[in-house]
C-alpha positions as CSV (number, residue, x, y, z in Angstrom):
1,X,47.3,35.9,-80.8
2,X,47.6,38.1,-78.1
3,X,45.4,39.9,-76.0
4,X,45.8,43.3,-78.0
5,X,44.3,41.4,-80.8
6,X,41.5,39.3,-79.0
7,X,40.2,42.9,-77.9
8,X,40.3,44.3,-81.7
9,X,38.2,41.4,-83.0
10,X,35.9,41.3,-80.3
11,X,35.0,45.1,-80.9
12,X,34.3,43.8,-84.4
13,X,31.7,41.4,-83.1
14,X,29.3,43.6,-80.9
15,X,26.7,43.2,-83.6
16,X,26.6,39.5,-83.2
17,X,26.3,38.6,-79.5
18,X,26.1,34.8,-79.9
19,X,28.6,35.0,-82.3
20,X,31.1,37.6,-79.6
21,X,30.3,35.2,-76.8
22,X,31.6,31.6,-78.9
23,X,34.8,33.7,-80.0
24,X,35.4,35.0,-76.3
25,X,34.9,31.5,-75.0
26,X,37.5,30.2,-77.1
27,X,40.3,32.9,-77.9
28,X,40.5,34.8,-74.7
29,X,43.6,34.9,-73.0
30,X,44.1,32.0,-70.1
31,X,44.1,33.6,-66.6
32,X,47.9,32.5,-65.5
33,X,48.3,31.0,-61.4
34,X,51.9,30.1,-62.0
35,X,55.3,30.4,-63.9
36,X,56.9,33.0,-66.1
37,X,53.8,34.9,-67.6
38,X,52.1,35.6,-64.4
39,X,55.2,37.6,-62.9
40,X,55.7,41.0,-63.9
41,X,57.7,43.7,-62.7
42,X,56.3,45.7,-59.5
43,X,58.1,49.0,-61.1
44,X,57.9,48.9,-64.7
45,X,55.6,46.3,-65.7
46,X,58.1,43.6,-68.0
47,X,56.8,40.4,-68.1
48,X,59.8,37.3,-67.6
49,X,63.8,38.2,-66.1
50,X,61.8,38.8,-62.6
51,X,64.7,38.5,-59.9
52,X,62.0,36.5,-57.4
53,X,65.1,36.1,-54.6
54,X,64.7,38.2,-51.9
55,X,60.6,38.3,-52.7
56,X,62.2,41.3,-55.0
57,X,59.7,41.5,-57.6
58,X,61.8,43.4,-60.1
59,X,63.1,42.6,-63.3
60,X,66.8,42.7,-63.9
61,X,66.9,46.1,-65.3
62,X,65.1,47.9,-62.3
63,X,67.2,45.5,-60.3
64,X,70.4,46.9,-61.6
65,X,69.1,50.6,-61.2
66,X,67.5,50.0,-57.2
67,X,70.2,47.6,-56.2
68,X,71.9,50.6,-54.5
69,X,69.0,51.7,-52.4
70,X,68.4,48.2,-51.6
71,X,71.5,47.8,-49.5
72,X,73.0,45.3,-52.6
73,X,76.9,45.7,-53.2
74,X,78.7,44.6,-56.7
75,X,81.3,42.4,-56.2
76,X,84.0,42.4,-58.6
C-alpha cells in the first residue's frame, strides 16, 4: 500500500473515529531513519540512485545534468 492510498482510505473513515484511529495505527507508512527510502533527491525529489559521495545528495540524473557546474570532468 502506499502512502497515496493510506490517505484515500483514511478520508473514507472520518465518520468513524475509533475505527480511523485503529486503521492509522496499523497502515500508516513507517517513519524511515536509514537506507534507501529515506534519501531522496535534494533537486528533483527521486527516491533510491542518490550519488551520497561527495555528501551530493543528487540522484544520478541531476548528477549527470550539474556535474559540470560542480567542477566534475568525464573521463573517457
Amino acid at each position: 500500500m502506499t502512502a497515496k492510498d493510506y490517505k484515500k482510505a483514511f478520508t473514507q473513515l472520518n465518520s468513524k473515529p475509533v475505527k480511523a484511529a485503529k486503521y492509522e495505527k496499523h497502515n500508516a507508512p513507517k517513519k524511515r531513519t536509514t537506507g534507501k527510502a529515506k534519501m531522496i533527491c535534494r533537486n528533483c525529489g527521486r527516491r533510491g540512485t542518490i550519488v551520497g559521495q561527495y555528501k551530493i545528495g543528487l540522484c544520478r540524473q541531476c548528477f549527470r545534468e550539474k556535474a559540470k557546474d560542480l567542477g566534475f570532468k568525464k573521463y573517457s
